[in-house]
Backbone as CSV, one residue per row, in Angstrom:
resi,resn,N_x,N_y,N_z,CA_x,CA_y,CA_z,C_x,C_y,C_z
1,UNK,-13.823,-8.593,-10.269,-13.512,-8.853,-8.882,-14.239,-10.101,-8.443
2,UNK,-13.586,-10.459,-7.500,-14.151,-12.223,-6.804,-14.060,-11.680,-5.181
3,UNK,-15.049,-12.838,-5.229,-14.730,-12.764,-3.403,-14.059,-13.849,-2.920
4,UNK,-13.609,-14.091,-1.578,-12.818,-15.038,-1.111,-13.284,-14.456,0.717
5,UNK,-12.900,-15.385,1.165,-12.676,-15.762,2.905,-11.262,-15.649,3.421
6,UNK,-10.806,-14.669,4.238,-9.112,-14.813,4.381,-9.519,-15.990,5.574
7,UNK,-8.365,-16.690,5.522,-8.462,-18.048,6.056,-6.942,-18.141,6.810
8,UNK,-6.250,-17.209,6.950,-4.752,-17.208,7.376,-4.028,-16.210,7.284
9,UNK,-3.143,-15.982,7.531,-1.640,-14.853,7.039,-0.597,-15.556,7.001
10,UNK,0.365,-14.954,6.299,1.849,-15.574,5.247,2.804,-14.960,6.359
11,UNK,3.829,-15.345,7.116,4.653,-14.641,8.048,6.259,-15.296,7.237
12,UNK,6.750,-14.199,6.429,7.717,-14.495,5.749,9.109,-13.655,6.244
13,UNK,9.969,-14.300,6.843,11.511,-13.743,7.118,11.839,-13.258,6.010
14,UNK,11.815,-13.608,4.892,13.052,-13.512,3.956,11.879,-13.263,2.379
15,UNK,10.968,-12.297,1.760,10.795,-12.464,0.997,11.416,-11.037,-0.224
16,UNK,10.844,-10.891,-1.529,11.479,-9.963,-2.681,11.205,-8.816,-2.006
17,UNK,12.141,-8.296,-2.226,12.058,-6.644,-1.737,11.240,-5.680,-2.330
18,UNK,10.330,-6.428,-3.114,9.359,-5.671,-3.187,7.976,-5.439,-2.981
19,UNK,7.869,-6.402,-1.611,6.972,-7.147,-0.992,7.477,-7.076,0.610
20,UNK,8.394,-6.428,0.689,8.655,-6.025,2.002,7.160,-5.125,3.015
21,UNK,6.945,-4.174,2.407,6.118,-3.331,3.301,4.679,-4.120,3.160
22,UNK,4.385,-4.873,2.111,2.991,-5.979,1.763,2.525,-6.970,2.557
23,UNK,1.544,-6.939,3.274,1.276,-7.985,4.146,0.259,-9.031,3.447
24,UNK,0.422,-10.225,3.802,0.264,-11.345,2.557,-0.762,-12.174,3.486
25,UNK,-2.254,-12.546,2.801,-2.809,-13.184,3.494,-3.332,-14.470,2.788
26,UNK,-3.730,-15.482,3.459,-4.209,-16.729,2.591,-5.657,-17.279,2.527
27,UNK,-6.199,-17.042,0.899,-7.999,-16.200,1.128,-8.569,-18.164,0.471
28,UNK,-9.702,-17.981,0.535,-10.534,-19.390,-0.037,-11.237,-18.580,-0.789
29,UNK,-11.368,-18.950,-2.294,-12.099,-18.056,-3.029,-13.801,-18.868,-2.727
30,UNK,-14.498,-17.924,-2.702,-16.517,-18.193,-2.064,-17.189,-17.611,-3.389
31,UNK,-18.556,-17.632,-3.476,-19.375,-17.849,-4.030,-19.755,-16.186,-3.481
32,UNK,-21.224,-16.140,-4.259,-21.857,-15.295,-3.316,-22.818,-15.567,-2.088
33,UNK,-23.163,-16.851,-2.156,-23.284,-17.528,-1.482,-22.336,-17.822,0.239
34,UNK,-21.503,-17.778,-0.283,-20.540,-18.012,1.039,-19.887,-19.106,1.231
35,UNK,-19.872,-20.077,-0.525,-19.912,-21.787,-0.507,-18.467,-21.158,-0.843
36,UNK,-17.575,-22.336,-0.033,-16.325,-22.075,-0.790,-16.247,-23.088,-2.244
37,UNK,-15.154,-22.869,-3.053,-15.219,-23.157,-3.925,-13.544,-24.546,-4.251
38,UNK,-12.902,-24.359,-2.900,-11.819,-24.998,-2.715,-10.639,-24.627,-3.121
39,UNK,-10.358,-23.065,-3.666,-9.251,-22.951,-4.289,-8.764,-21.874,-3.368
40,UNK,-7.785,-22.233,-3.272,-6.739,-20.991,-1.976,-5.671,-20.487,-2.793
41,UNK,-5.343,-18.998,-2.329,-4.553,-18.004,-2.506,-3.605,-17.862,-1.768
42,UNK,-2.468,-17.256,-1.579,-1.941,-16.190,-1.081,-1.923,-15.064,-2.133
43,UNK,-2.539,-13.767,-0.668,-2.524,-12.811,-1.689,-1.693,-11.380,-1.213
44,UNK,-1.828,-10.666,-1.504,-1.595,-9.209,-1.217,-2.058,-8.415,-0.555
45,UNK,-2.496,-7.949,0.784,-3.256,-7.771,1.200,-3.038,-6.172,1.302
46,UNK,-3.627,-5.409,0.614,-3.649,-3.937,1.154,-4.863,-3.164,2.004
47,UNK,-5.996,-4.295,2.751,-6.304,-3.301,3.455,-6.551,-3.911,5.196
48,UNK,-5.381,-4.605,5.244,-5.529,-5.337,6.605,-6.513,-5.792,7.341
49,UNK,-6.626,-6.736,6.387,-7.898,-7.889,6.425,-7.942,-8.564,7.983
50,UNK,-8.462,-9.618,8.191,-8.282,-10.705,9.226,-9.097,-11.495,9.076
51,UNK,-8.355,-12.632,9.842,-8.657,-13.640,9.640,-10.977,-13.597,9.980
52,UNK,-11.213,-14.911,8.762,-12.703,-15.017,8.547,-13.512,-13.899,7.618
53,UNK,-12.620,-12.480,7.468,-13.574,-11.074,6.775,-13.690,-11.908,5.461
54,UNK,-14.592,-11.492,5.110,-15.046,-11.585,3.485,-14.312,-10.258,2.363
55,UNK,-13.549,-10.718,1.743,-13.084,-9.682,1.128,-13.473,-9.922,-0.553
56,UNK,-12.593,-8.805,-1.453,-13.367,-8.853,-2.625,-11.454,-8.535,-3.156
57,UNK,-11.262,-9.376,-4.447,-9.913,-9.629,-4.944,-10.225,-9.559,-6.247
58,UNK,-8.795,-9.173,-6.933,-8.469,-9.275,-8.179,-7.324,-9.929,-8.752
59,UNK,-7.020,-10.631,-9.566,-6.188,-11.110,-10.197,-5.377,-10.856,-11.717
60,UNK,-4.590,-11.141,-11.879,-3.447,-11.062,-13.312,-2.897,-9.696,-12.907
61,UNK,-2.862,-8.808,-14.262,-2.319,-7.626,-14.153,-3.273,-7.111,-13.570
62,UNK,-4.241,-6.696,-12.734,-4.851,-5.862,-12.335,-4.253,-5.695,-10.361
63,UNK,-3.905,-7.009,-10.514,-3.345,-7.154,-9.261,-2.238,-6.187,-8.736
64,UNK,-1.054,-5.907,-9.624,-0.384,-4.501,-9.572,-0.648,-3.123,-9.143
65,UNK,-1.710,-2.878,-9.642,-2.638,-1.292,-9.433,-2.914,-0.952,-8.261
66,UNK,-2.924,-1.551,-7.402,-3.431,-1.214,-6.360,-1.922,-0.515,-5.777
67,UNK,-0.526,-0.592,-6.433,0.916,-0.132,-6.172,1.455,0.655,-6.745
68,UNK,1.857,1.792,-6.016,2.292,2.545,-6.666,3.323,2.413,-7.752
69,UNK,4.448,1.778,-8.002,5.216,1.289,-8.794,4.985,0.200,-9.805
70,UNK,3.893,-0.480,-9.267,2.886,-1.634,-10.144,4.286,-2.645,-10.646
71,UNK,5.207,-2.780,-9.919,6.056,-3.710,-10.292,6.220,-5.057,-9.440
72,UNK,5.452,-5.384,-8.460,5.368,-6.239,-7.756,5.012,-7.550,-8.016
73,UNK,5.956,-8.702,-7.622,5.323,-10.144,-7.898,4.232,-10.317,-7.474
74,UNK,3.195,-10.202,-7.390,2.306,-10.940,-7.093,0.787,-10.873,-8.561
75,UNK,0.151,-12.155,-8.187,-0.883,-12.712,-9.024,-2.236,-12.285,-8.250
76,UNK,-2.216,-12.321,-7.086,-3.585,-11.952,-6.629,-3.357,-10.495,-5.018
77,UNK,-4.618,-9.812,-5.146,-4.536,-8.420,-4.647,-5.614,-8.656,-3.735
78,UNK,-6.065,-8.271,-2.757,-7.165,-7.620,-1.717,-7.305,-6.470,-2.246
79,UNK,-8.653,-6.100,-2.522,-8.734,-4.412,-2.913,-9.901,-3.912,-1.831
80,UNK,-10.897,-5.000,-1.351,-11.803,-4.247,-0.371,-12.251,-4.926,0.165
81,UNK,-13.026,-4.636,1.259,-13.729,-5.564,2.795,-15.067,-5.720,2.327
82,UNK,-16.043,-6.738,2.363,-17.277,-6.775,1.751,-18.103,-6.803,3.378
83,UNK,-19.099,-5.645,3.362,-19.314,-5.299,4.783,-20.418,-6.268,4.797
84,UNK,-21.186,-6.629,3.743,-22.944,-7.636,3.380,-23.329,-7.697,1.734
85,UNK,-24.129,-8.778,1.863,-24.029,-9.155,0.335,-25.906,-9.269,0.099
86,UNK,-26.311,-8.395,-0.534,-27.813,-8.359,-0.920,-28.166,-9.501,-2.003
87,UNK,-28.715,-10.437,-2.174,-29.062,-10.960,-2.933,-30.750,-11.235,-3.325
C-alpha cells in the first residue's frame, strides 16, 4: 500500500458499466512525509474520500479486491483513510 493526497474528483457522464456505482477520485501519490512525489492518479474510490484526506492505495491486480466481481477496469483503488502517521 502507498499513500497519496486526493486532490480532486472525476465527474463522468458516460463511463464502463462497470464503474457505474464507483466514485473516482484524483490522488497525488506523498511520501510519509507528506512530500508529494508528482505523480497523479485517478482512482477508485471506495470509501468516500474528499478532497485534501490522506488516504492509503493499492495498485495492479490488487486493485480489483476491494469488488465484489473483481472485474473492473481500473489500475488504482482507495482502500483506507489515514487518520495520522507516527514516525
Amino acid at each position: 500500500m502507498r499513500l497519496g493526497r486526493v486532490i480532486g474528483k472525476v465527474w463522468a457522464t458516460v463511463k464502463d458499466e462497470q464503474l457505474d456505482a464507483v466514485k473516482l477520485a484524483i490522488i497525488e501519490v506523498i511520501d510519509e512525509k507528506g512530500r508529494a512525489s508528482g505523480t497523479i492518479f485517478v482512482a477508485a474510490d471506495t470509501i468516500g474520500s474528499r478532497d485534501g484526506d490522506i488516504v492509503f492505495w493499492v495498485g495492479g491486480g490488487e486493485a480489483t479486491r476491494p469488488f465484489p466481481d473483481r472485474n473492473i477496469p481500473s489500475d488504482v483503488t482507495i482502500v483506507g483513510l489515514v487518520d495520522s502517521l507516527d514516525l
